[in-house]
Residue, then its C-alpha position, 0 to 999 in steps of 0.5 A: x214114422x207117421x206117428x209117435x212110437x210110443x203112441x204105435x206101440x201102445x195102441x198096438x199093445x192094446x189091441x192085444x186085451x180081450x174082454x173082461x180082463x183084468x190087466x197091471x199097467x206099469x212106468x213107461x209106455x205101458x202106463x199110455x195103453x189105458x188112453x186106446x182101449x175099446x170101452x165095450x171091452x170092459x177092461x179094468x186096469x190094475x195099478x201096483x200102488x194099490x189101484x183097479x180101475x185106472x182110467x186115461x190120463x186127466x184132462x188138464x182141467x181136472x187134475x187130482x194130484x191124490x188120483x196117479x197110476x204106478x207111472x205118478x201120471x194123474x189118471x182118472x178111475x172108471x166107474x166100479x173102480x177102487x183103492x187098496x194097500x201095497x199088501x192087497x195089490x201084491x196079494x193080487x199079482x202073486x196070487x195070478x188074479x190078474x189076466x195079463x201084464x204089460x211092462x217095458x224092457x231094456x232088453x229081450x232074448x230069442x227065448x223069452x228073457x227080459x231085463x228092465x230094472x237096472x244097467x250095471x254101473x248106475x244107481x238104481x232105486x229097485x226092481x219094484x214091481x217088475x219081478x213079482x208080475x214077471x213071476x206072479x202066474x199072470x199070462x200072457x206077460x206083454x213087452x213094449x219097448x222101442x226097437x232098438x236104444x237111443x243110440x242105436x244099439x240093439x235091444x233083441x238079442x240072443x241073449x240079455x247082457x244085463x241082469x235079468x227081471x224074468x226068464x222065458x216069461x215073455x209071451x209077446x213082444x211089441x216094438x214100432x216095428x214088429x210084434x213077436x210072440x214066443x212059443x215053446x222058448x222059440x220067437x216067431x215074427x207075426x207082424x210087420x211094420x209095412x214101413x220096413x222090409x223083412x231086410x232091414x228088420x233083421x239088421x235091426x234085430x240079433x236075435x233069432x227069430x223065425x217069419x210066421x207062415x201067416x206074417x202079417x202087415x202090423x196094424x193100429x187102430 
């Protein structure tokens, strides 16, 4: 991999953004999609702990500590941007105000499952957010996350083994290896990764998925 997959994936994810929408970043590589969007798309990002307008990460050099994203990276705000109570932020997501979601995942199921906020046996602090944008009415709801786990275990799976964040919820799924979108409870492969083969893919991934008659070589800008 010539780049980092963190980086691959994001900038991937952000080509997924249409014009004009208004769309809630979360922890992880999600919170690095605001460093690749196109600025004519006029894209406003909306943070959890009360931000619209959330900008790329701050330069060293003018770093606000006061200025952070849901991921507490300090950030800059786009022109037009501003500040809200926790109460307004999640009037907007349960309300369906916003245009789409992006969030990452431990695991995702052929049929749209995803967990994210805890592994059975580990203290955790909460879902926070995740179960309200899984469930808000916000479409399409965006999954980036590496392949497979630091050990090397898969995390596309017929079914989830932890507790579930949402269920069916996912509309697309983007990896540093392949974008999935899901349809009527069914995963399609749409674009591939031209440093694997459809082969190897697969040994990667449990899951059943179908190969889109249009599959594509996946692309970053």
């Amino acid at each position: 991999m010539k780049q980092d997959v963190r980086v691959l994936i994001a900038k991937r994810a952000a080509m997924e953004l249409q014009k004009d929408w208004v769309v809630n970043l979360v922890t992880g590589i999600p919170a690095l999609v605001a460093d690749f969007i196109d600025e004519s798309k006029n894209i406003y990002f909306q943070a959890e702990n009360g931000f619209l307008g959330v900008g790329a990460a701050s330069p060293p050099d003018k770093i606000d500590p006061y200025m952070v994203n849901a991921a507490s990276i300090c950030c800059e705000i786009v022109p037009g941007g501003s500040f809200f109570d926790s109460a307004a932020s999640f009037m907007m997501i349960r309300g369906g105000r916003l245009n789409a979601t992006i969030l990452g995942s431990m695991q995702v199921s052929q049929t749209g499952d995803f967990a994210n906020w805890t592994l059975p046996g580990k203290d955790m602090l909460g879902m926070g957010g995740a179960l309200d944008l899984a469930c808000g009415n916000i479409k399409p709801v965006i999954i980036t996350m590496q392949h497979v786990s630091a050990k090397g275990e898969a995390k596309i799976l017929a079914e989830c083994t932890i507790p579930l964040t949402g269920r069916g919820v996912v509309d697309t799924l983007i990896t540093e290896f392949a974008v999935f979108y899901f349809r009527n409870g069914r995963m399609f492969l749409e674009e591939i990764n031209p440093e694997v083969s459809l082969e190897e893919l697969k040994r990667m991934t449990p899951a059943e998925y179908e190969v889109s008659r249009e599959l594509k070589s996946m692309e970053v800008k």
